[in-house]
N, C-alpha and C positions, 0 to 999 in steps of 0.2 A: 652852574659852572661845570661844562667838562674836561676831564681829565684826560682824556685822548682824542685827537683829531678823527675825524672820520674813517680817515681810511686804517687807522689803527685801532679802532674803535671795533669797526667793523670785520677784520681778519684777526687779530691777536688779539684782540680784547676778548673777540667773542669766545674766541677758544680757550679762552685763560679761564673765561665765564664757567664755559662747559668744565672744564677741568676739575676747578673749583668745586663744583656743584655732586661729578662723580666721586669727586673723594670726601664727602659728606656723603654719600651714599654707600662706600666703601665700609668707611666707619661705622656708622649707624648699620649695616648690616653685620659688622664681624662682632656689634657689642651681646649680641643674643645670641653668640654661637656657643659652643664648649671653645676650651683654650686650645684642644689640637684643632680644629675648624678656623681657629682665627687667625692663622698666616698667610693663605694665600689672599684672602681681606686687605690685611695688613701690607704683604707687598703691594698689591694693584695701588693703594691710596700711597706709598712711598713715591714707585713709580710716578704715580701723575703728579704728587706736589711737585719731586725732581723735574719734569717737563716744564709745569707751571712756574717755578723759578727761574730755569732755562728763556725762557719764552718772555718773562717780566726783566732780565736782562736784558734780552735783545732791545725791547723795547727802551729800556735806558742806554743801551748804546748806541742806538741809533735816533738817539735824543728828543722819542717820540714821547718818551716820560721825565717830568723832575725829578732831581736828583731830590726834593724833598721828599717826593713820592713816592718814590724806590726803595 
């Protein structure tokens, strides 16, 4: 079963994909840092979650996703 139609699958989903993916890399890179090393880490993976919610909004408002799912 999919959870988004094609075409939202395909532009938002994917970038939600990508998003996702660099803020796991964000993180996993700020956890070996020293503690002054680990904020601008820190910001980048706020940033993009912020995006990444932005973005899973949209998608609920423009009723590409369920409100379960959301």
């Amino acid at each position: 079963m999919q959870i988004l139609a094609k075409p939202e699958r395909y532009s938002l989903g994917l970038k939600i994909d990508c998003l996702l993916v660099e803020i796991i890399e964000a993180i996993s890179a700020a956890v070996f840092l020293k503690r002054e090393e680990k904020l601008p880490y820190v910001r980048i993976a706020i940033r993009k979650l912020d995006t990444a919610k932005l973005l899973l909004m949209i998608l609920w408002e423009t009723k590409a996703l369920d409100e379960k799912k959301y």
